[in-house]
Backbone as ProteinMPNN parsed JSONL, in Angstrom:
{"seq_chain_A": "XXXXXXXXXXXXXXXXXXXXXXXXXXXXXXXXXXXXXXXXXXXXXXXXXXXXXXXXXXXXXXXXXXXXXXXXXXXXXXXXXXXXXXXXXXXXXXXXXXXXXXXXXXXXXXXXXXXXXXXXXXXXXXXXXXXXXXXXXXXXXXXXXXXXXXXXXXXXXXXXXXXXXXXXXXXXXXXXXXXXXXXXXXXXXXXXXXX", "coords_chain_A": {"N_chain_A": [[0.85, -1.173, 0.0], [0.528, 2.33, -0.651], [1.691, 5.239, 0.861], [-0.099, 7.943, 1.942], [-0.563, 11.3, 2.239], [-0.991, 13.603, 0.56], [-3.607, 14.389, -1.522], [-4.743, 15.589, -3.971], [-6.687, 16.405, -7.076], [-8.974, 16.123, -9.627], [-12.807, 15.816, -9.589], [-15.134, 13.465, -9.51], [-18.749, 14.057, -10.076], [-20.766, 12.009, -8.983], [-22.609, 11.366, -6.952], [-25.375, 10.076, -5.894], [-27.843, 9.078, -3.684], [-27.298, 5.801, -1.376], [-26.38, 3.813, -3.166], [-24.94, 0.793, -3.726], [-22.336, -1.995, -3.229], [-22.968, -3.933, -5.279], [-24.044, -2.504, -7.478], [-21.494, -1.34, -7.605], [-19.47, -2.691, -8.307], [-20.579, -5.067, -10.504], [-21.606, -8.46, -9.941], [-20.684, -10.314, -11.363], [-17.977, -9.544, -11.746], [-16.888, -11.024, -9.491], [-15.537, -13.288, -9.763], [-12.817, -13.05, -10.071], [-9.475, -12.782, -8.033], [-7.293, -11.373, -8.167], [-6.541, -7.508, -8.495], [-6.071, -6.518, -10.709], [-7.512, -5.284, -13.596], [-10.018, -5.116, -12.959], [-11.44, -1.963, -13.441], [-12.658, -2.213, -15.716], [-15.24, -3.392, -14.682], [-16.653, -1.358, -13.152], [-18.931, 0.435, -12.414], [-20.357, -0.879, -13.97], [-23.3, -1.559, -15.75], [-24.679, 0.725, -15.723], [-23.024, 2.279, -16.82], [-23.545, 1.491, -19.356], [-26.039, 3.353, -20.343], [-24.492, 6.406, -22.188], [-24.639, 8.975, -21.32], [-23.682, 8.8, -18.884], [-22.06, 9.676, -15.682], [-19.403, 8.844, -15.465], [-19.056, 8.483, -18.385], [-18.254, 10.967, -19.631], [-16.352, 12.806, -20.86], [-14.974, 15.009, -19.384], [-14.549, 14.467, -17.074], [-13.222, 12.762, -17.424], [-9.705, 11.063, -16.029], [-10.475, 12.055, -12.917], [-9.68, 11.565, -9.751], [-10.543, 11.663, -7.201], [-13.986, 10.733, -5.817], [-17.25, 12.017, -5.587], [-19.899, 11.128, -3.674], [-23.185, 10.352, -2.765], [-25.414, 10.084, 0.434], [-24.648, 7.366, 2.235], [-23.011, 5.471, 0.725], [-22.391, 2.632, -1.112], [-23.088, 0.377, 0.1], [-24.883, -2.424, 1.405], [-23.74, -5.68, 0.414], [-20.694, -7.73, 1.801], [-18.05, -6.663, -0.724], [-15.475, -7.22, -1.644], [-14.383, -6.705, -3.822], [-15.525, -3.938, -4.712], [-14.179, -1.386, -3.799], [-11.618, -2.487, -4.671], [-12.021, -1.823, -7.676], [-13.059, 0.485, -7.993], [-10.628, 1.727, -7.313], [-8.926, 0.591, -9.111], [-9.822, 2.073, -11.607], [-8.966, 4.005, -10.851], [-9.484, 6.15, -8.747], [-8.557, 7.909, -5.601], [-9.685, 8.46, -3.29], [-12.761, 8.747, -1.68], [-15.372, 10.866, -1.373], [-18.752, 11.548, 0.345], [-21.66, 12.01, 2.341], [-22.529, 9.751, 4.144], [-20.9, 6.299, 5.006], [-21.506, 2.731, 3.42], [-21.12, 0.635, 6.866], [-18.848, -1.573, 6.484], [-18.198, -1.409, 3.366], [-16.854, 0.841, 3.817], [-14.492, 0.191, 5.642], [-13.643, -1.789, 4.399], [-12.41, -0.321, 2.067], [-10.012, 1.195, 3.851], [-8.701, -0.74, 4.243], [-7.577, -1.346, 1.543], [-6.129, 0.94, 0.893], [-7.561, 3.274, -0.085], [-9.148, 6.178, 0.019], [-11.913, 7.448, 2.319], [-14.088, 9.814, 2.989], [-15.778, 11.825, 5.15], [-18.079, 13.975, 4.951], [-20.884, 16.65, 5.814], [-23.925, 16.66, 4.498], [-24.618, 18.976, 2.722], [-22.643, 20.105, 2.048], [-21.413, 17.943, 0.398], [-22.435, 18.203, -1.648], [-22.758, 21.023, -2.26], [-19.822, 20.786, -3.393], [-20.276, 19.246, -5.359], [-21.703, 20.875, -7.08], [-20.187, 22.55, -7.882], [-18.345, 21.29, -9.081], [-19.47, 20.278, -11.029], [-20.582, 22.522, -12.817], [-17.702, 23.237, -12.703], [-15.564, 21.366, -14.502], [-12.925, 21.26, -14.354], [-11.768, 22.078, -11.872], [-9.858, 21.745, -9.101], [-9.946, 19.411, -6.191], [-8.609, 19.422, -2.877], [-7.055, 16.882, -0.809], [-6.056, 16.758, 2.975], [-4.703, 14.578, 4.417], [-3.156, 14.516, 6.995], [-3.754, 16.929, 7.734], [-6.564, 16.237, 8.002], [-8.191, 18.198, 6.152], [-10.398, 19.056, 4.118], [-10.095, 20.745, 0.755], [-11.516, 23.252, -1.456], [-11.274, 25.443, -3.753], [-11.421, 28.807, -2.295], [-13.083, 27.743, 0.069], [-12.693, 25.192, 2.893], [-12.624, 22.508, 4.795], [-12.9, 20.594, 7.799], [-12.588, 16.993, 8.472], [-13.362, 14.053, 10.098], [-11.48, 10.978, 11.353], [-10.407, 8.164, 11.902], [-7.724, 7.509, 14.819], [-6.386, 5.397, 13.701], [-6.48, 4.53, 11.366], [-5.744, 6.907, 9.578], [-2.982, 6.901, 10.688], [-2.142, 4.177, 9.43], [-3.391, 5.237, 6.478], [-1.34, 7.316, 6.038], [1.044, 6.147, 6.598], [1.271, 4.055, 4.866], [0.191, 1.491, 5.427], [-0.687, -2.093, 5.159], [-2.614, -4.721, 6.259], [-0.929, -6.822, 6.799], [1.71, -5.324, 6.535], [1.382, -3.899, 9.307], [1.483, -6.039, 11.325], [3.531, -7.312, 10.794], [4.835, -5.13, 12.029], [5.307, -5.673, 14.375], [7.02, -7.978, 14.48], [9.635, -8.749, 16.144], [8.685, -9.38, 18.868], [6.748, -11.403, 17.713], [8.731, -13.217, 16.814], [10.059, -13.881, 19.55], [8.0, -14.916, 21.196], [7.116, -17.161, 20.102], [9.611, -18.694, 20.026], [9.562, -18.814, 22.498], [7.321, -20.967, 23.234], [6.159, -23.911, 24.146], [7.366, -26.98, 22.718], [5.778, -28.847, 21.595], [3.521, -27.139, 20.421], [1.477, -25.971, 18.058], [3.694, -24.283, 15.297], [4.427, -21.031, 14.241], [5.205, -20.508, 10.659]], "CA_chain_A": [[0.0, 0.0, 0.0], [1.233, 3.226, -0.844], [1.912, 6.312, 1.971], [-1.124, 8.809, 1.471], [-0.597, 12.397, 3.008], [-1.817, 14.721, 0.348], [-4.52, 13.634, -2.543], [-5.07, 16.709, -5.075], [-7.27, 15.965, -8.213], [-10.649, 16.591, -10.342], [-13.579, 15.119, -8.621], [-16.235, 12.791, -10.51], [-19.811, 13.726, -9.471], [-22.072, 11.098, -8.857], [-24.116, 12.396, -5.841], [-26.893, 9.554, -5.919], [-27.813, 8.096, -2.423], [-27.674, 4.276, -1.2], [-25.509, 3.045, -4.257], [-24.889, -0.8, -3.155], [-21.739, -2.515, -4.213], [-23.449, -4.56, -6.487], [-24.198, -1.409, -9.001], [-20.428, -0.238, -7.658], [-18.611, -3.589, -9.086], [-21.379, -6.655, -10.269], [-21.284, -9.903, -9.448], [-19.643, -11.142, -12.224], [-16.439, -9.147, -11.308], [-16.131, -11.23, -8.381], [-14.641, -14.293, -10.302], [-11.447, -12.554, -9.907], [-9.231, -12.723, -7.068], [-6.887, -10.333, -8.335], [-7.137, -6.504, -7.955], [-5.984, -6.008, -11.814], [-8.571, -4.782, -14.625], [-11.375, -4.307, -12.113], [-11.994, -0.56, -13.884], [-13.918, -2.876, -16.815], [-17.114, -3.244, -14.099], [-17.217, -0.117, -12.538], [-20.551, 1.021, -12.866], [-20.872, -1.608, -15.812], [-24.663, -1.458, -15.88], [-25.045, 2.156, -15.623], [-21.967, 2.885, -17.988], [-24.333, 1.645, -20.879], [-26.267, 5.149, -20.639], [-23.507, 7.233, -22.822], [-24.403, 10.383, -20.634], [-23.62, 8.442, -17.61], [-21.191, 10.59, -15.673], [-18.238, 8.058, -16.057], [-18.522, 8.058, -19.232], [-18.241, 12.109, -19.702], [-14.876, 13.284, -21.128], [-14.875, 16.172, -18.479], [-14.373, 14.103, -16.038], [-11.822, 11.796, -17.305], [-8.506, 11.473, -14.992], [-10.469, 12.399, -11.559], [-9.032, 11.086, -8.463], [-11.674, 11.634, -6.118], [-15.175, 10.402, -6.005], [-18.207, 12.02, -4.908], [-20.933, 10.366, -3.727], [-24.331, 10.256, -1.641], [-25.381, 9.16, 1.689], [-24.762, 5.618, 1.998], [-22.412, 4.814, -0.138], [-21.234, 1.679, -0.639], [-24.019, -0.522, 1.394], [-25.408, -3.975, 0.93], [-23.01, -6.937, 0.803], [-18.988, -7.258, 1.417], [-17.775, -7.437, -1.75], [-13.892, -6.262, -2.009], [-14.279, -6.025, -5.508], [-15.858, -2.906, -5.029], [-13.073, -0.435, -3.503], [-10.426, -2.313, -5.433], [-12.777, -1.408, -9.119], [-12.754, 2.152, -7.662], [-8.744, 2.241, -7.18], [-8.544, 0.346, -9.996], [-10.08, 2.971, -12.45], [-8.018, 5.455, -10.463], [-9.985, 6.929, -7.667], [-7.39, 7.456, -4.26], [-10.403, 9.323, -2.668], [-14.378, 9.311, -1.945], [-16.205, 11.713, -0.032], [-19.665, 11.442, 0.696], [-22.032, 11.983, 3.913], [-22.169, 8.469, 4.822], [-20.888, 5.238, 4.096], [-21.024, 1.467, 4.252], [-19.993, 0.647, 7.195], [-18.146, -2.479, 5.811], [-17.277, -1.477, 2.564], [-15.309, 1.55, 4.612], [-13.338, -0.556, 6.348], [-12.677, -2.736, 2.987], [-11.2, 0.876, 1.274], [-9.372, 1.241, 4.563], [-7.46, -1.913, 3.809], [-6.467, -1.432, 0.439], [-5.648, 2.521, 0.678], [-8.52, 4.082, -0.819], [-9.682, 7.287, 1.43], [-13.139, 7.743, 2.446], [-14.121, 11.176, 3.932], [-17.419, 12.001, 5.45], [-18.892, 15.045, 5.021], [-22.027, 17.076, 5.89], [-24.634, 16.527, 3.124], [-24.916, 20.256, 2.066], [-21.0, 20.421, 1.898], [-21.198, 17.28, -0.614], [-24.104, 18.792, -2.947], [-21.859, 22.019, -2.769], [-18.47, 20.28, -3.87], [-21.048, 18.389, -6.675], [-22.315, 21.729, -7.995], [-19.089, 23.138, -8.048], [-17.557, 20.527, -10.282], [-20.611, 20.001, -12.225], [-20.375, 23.593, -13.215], [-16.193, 23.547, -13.994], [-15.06, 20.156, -14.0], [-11.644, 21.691, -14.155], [-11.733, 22.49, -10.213], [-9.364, 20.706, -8.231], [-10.212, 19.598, -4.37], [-7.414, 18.894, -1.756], [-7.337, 16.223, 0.697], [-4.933, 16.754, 3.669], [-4.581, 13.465, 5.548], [-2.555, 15.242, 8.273], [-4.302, 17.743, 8.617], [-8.035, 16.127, 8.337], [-9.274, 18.848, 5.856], [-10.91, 19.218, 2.475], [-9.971, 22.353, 0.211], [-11.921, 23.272, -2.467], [-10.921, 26.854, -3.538], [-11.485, 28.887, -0.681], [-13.534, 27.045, 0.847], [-11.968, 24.71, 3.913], [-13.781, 21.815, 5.603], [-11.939, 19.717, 8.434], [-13.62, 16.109, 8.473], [-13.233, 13.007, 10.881], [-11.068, 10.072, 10.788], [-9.901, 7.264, 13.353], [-6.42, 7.915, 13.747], [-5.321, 4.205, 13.418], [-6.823, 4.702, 10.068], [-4.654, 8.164, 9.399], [-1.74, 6.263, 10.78], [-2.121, 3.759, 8.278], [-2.816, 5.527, 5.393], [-0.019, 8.011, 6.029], [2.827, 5.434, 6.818], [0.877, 3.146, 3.737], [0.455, 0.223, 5.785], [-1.866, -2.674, 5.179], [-3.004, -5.759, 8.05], [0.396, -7.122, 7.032], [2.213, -4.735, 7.498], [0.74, -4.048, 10.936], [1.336, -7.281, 12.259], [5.357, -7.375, 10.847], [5.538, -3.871, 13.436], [5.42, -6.398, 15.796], [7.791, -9.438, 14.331], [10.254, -9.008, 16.966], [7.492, -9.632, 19.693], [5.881, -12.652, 17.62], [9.223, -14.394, 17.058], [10.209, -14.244, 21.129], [6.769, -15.741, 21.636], [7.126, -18.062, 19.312], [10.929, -19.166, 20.801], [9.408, -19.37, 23.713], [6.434, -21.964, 23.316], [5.809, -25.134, 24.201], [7.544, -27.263, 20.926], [4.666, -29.541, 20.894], [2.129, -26.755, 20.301], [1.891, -25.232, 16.867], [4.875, -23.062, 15.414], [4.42, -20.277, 12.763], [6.193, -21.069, 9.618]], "C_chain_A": [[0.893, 1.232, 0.0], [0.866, 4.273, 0.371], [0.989, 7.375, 0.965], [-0.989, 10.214, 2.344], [-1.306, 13.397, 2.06], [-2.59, 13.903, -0.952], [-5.495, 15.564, -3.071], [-5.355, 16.257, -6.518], [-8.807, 16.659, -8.641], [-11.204, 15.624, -9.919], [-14.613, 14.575, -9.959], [-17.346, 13.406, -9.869], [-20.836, 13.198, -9.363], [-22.873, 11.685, -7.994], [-25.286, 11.624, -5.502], [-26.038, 8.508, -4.315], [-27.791, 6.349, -2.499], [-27.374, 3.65, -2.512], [-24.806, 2.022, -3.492], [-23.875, -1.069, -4.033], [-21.939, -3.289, -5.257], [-23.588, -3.94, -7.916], [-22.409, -0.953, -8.581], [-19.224, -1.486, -8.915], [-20.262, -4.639, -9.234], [-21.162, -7.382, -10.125], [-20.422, -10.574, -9.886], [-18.095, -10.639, -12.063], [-15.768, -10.079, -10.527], [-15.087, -12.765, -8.569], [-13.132, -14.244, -10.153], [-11.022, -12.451, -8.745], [-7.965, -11.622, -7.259], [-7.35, -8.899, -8.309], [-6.645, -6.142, -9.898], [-7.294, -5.826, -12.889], [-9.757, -5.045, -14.344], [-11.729, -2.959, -12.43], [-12.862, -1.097, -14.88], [-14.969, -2.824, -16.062], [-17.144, -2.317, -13.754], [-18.457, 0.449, -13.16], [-20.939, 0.375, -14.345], [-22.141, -1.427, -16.156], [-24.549, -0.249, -16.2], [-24.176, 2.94, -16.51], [-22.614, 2.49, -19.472], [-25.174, 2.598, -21.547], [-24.858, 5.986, -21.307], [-23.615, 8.723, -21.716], [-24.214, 9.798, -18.714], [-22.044, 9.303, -17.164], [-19.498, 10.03, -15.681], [-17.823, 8.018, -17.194], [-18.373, 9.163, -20.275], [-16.433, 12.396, -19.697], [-14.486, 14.109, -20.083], [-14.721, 15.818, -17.24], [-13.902, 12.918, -15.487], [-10.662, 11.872, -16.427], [-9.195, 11.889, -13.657], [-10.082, 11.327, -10.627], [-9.768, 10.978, -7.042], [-13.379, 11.756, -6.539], [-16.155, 11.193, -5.231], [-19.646, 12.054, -5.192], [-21.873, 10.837, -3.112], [-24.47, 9.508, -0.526], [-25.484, 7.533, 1.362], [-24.114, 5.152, 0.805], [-21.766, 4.067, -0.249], [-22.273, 0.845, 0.653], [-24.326, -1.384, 0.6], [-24.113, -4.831, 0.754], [-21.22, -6.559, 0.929], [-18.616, -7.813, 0.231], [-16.294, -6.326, -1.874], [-13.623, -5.663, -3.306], [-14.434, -4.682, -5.935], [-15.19, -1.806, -4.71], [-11.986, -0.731, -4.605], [-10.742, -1.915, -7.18], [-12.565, -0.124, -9.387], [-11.228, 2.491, -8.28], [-8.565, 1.611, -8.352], [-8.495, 1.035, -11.266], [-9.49, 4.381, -11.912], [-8.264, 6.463, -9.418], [-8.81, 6.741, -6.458], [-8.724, 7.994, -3.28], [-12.289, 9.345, -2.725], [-14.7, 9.961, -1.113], [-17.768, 11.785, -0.055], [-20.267, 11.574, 2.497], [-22.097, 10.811, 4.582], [-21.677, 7.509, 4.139], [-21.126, 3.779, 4.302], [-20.306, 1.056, 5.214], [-18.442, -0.45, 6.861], [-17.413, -1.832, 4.648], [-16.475, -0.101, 2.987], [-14.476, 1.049, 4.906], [-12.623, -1.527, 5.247], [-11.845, -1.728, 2.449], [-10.206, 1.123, 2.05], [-8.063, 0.331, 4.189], [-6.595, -2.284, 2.667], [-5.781, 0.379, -0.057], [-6.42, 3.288, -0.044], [-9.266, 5.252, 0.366], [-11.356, 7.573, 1.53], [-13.227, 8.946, 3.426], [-15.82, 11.336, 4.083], [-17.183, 13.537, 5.858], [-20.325, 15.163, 5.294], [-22.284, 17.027, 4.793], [-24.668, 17.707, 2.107], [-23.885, 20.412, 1.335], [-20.721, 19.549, 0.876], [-21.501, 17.617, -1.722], [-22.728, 20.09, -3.705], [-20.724, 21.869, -3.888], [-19.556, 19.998, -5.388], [-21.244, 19.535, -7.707], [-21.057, 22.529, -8.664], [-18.216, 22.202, -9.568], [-18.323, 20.29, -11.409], [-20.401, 21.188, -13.374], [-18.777, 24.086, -13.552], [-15.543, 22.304, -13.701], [-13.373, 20.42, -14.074], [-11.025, 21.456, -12.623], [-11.141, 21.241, -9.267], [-9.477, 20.531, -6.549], [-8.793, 18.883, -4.15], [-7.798, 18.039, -0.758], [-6.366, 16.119, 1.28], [-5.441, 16.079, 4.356], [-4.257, 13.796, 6.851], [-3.231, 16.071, 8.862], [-6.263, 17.805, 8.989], [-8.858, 17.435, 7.477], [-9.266, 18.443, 4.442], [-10.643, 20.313, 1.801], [-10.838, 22.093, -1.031], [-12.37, 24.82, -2.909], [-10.628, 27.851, -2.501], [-12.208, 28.329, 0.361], [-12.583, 25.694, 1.776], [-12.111, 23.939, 4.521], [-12.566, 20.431, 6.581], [-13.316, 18.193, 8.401], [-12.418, 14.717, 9.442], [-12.477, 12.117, 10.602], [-10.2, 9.11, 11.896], [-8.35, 7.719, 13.727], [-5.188, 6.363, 13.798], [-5.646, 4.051, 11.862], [-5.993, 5.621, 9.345], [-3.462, 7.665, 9.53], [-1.193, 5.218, 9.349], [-2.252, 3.829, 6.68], [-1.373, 6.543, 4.674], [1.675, 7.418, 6.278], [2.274, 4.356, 5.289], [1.169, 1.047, 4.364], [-0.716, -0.724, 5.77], [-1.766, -3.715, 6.247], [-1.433, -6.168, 8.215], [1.329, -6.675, 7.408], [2.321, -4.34, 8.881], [1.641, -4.906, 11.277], [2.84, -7.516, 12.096], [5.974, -6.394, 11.873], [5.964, -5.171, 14.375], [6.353, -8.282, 15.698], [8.466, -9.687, 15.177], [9.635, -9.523, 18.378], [7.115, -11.363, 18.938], [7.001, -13.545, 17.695], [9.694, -14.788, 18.627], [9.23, -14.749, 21.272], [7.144, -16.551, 20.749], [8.476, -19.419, 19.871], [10.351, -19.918, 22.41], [8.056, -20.555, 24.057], [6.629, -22.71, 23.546], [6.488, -25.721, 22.862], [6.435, -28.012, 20.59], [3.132, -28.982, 20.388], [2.677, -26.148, 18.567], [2.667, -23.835, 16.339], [3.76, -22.3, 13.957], [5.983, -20.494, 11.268], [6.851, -20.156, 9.321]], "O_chain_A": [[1.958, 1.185, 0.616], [-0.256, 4.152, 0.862], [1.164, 7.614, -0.23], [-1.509, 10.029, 3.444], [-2.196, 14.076, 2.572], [-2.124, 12.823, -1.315], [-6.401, 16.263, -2.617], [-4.436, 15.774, -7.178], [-9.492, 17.485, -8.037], [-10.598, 14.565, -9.751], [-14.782, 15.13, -11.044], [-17.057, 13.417, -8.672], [-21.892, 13.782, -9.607], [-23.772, 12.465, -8.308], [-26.208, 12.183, -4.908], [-25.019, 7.904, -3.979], [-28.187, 5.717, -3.478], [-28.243, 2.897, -2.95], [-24.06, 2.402, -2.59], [-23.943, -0.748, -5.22], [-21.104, -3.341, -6.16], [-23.393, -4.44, -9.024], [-21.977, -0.115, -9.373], [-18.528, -1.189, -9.886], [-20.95, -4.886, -8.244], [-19.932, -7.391, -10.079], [-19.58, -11.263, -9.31], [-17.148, -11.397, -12.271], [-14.546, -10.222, -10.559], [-14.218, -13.186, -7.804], [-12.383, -15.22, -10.122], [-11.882, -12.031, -7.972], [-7.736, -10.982, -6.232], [-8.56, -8.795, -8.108], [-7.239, -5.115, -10.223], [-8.164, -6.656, -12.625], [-10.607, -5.222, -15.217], [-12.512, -2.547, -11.574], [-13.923, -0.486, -15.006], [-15.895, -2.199, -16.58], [-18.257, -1.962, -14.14], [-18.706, 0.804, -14.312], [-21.502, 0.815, -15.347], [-22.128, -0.956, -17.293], [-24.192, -0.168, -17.375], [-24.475, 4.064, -16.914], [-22.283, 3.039, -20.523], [-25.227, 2.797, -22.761], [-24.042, 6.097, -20.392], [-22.61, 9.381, -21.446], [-24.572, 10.363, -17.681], [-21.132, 9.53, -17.96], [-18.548, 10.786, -15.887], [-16.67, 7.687, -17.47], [-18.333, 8.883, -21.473], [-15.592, 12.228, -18.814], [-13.32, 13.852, -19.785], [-14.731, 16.635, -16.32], [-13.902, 12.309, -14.417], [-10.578, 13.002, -15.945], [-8.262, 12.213, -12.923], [-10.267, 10.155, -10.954], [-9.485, 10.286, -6.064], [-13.895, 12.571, -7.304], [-15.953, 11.098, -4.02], [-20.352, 12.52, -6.086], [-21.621, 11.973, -2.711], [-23.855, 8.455, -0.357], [-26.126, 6.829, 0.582], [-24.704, 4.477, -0.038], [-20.618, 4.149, 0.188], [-22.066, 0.836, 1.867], [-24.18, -1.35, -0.622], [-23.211, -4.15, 1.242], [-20.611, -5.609, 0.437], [-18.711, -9.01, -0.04], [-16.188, -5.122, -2.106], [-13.007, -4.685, -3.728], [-13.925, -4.161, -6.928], [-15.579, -0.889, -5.433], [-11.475, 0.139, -5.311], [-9.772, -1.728, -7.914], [-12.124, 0.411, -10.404], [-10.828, 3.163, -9.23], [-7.711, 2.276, -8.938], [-7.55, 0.871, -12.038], [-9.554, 5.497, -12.426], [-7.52, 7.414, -9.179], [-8.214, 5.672, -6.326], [-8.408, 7.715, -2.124], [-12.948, 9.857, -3.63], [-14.345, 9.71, 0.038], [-17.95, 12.474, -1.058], [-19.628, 11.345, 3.524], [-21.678, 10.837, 5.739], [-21.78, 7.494, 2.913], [-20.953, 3.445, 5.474], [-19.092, 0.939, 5.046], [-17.273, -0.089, 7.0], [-16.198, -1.652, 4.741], [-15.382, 0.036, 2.438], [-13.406, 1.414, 4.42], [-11.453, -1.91, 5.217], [-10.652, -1.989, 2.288], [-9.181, 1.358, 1.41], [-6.891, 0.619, 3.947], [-5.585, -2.98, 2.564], [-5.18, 0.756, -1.063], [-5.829, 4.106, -0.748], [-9.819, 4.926, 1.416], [-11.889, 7.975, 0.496], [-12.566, 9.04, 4.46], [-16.743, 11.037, 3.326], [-16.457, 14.084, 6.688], [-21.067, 14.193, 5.139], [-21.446, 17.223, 3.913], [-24.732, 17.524, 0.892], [-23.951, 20.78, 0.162], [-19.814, 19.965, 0.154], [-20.871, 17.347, -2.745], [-22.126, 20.16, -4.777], [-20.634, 22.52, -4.93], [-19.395, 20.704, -6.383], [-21.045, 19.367, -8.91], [-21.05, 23.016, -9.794], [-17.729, 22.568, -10.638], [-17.901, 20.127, -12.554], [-20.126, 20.942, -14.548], [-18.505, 24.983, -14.349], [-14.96, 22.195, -12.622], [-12.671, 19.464, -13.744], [-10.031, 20.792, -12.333], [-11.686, 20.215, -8.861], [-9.131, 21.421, -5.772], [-8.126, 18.132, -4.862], [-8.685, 18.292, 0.058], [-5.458, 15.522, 0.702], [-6.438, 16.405, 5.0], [-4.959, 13.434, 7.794], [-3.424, 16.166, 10.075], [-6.978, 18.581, 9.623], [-9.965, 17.777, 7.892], [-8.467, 17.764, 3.796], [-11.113, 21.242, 2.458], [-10.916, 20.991, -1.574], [-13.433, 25.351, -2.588], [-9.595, 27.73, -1.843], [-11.867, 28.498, 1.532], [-11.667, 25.238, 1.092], [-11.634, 24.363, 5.574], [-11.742, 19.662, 6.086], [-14.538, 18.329, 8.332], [-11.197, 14.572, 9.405], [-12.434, 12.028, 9.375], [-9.358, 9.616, 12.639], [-7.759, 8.325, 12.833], [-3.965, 6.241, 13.876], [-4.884, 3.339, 11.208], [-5.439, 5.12, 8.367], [-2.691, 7.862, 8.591], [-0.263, 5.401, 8.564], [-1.716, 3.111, 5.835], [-0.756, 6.566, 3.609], [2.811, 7.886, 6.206], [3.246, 3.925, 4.669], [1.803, 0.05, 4.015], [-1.752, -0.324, 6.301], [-0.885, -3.608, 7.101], [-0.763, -6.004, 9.235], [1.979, -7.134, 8.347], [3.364, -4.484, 9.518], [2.744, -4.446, 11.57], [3.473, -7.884, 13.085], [7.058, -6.518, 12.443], [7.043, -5.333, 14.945], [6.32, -9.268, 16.434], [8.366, -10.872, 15.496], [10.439, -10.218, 18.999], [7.229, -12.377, 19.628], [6.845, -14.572, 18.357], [9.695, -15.983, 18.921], [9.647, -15.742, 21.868], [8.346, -16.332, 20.897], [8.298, -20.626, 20.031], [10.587, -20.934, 23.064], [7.93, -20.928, 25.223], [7.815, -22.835, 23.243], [6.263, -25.064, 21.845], [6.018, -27.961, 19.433], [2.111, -29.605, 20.1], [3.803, -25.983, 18.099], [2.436, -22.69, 16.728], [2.904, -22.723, 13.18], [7.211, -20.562, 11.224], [7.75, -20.287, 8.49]]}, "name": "protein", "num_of_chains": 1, "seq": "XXXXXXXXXXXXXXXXXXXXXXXXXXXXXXXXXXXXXXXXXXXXXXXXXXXXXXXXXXXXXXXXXXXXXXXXXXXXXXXXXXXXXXXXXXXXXXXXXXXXXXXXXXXXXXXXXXXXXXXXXXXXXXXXXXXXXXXXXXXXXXXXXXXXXXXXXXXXXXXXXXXXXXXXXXXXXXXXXXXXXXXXXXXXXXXXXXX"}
C-alpha cells in the first residue's frame, strides 16, 4: 500500500444516495481474485447510458469520487473499492458510508471522507459547473480544500496512521515481528509453530 498524506485531483460527481456494491462492481467481477482490470465493471450497468457521468470526457482522470449518503451498502464485496482504485480513484467523499465497505477501502488505501450533506451537494455543484476544479485532501491535517472554501472532516487515527505510513493488516502485524518471534521461541515445541 502506498503512503497517502496529500490527494489533489478533479472530482467525478455522482451524488446519488444508497448506491450498493453490487451497481459499484457486479457480481460477475467477483470471479477474480486479483485486484488487476477491475476498472472494466465499474458502474458496468449504468456505464451503458452514454451520458452516464463516467462516461463524460470532463471528467476523465479524476481522483476523487463524490458520492451520496450511503455509499457503498449492501453486501462485502472487495471487488468494489479495489474497481474504484482500480479505475483510479485514491479518494471518496460522501455523507455516509457502508460501514463495511469503509473498512474494505481502509485496507487497500482508498480514502473515504465524510462530510455534511450540504458540503457534498456544494463540492457536486461546483464541479458540475467547472469540472476543471481541483479539491485537496490533507490526511494530516483532516481537511478538504476546495478553492477557498476549507472543511476539516473526521477520521480514526489508526486509520490516518495507516494511510499516512501506507500500511496494510500485514504490514501491521510485521511492526510487531520481533514480539511474535520471542513468543514463538518461547512456546511449548509440541504446540503449533508459525512457519
Amino acid at each position: 500500500m502506498k503512503m497517502i498524506k496529500k490527494i489533489i485531483g478533479k472530482a467525478l460527481p455522482l451524488g446519488f444516495s444508497d448506491v450498493d456494491t453490487d451497481q459499484i462492481a457486479p457480481s460477475d467481477a467477483m470471479k477474480f481474485s486479483k485486484r488487476t482490470n477491475m476498472a472494466d465493471y465499474i458502474f458496468r450497468d449504468w456505464r451503458e447510458d452514454p451520458n452516464f457521468v463516467l462516461n463524460l470526457p470532463e471528467f476523465k482522470d479524476s481522483t476523487i469520487f463524490l458520492a451520496g449518503e450511503n455509499f457503498g451498502c449492501g453486501s462485502s464485496r472487495e471487488h468494489a473499492p479495489w474497481a474504484l482504485q482500480d479505475y483510479g480513484f485514491e479518494a471518496i467523499i460522501a455523507p455516509s458510508f457502508g460501514d463495511i465497505f469503509k473498512n474494505n477501502c481502509s485496507k487497500v488505501g482508498l480514502v473515504t471522507i465524510e462530510l455534511e450533506d450540504p458540503i457534498v451537494k456544494e463540492f457536486i455543484s461546483i464541479v458540475k459547473s467547472n469540472p476543471q476544479t481541483n479539491l485537496e485532501i490533507d490526511i494530516e491535517e483532516k481537511t478538504v480544500t476546495c478553492g477557498e472554501m476549507k472543511f476539516h472532516f473526521q477520521m480514526d487515527p489508526f486509520t490516518q496512521y495507516r494511510l499516512m505510513h501506507g500500511l496494510n493488516d500485514i504490514d501491521i502485524t510485521l511492526l510487531d515481528q520481533e514480539a511474535i518471534n520471542e513468543y514463538e521461541k518461547n512456546r511449548f515445541s509440541f504446540l503449533p509453530k508459525i512457519l
